[in-house]
C-alpha positions in Angstrom: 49.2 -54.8 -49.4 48.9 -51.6 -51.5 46.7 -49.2 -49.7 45.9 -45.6 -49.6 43.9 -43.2 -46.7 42.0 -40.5 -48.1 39.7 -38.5 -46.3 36.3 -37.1 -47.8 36.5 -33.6 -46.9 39.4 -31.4 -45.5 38.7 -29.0 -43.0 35.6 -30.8 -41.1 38.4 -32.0 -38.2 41.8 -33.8 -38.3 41.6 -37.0 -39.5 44.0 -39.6 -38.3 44.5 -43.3 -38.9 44.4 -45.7 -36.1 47.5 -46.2 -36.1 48.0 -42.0 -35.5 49.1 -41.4 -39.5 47.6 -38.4 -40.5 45.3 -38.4 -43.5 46.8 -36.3 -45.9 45.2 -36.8 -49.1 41.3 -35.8 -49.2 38.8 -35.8 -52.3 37.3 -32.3 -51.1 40.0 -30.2 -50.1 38.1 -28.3 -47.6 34.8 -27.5 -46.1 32.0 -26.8 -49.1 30.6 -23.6 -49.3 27.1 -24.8 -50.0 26.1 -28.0 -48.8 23.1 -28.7 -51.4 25.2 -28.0 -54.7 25.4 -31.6 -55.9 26.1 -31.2 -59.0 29.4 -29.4 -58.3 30.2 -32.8 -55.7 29.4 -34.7 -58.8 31.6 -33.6 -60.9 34.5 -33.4 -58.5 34.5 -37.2 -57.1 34.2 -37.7 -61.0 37.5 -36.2 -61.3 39.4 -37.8 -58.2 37.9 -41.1 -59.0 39.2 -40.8 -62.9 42.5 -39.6 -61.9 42.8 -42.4 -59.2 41.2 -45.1 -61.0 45.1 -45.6 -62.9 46.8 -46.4 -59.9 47.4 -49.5 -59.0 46.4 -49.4 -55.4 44.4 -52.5 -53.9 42.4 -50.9 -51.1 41.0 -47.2 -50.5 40.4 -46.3 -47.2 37.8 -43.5 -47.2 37.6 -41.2 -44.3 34.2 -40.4 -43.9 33.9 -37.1 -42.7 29.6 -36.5 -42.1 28.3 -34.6 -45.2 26.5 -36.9 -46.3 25.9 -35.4 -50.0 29.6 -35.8 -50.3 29.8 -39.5 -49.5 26.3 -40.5 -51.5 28.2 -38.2 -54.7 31.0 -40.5 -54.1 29.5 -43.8 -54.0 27.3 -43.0 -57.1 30.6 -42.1 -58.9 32.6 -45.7 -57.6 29.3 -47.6 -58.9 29.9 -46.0 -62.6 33.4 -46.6 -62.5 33.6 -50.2 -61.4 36.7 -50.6 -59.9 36.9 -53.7 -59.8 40.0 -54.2 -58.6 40.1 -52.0 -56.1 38.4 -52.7 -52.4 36.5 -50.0 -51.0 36.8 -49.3 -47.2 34.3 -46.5 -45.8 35.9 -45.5 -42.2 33.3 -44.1 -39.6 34.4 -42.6 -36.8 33.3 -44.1 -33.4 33.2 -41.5 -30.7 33.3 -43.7 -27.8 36.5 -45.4 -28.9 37.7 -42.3 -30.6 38.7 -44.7 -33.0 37.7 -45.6 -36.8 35.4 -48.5 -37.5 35.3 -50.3 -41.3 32.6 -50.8 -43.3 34.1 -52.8 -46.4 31.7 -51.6 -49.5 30.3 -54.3 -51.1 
């Protein structure tokens, strides 16, 4: 299967598959200097999601990382596109297994 592992935001804390792969690739690429500027998040998952909607991959795994303005500007932005094609994953992190969870977005 064609997959990729992207994290929301950089710099919140390492991110790491379950399998121990680093997330390398991240929508935000570090922390955001004011939490409230949606507009700003808005227009950057509008970017990332343009840019990635051409590749051919089959399911994004999304590292979410506990802004939650981050993840609601994504989501709005994955609605408008319509990928179709593409499964979304939303990965939430559970501390007691120290492990992440799926949430496959419907």
């Amino acid at each position: 299967m064609n997959e990729s592992h992207v994290g929301l935001c950089d710099g919140r804390h390492p991110i790491v598959q379950n399998d121990e792969t680093p997330v390398t690739e991240f929508i935000f690429p570090s922390e955001v200097d004011d939490p409230l500027d949606f507009t700003s998040f808005h227009k950057v998952v509008s970017k990332w999601n343009n840019r990635w909607a051409r590749s051919e991959v089959e399911t994004l795994y999304l590292y979410v990382t506990g802004l939650t303005p981050l993840l609601t500007a994504f989501l709005s932005n994955w609605v408008k596109i319509k990928l179709v094609k593409t499964q979304l994953v939303l990965m939430h992190y559970n501390r007691d297994t120290e492990k992440y969870e799926e949430e496959v977005w419907p």
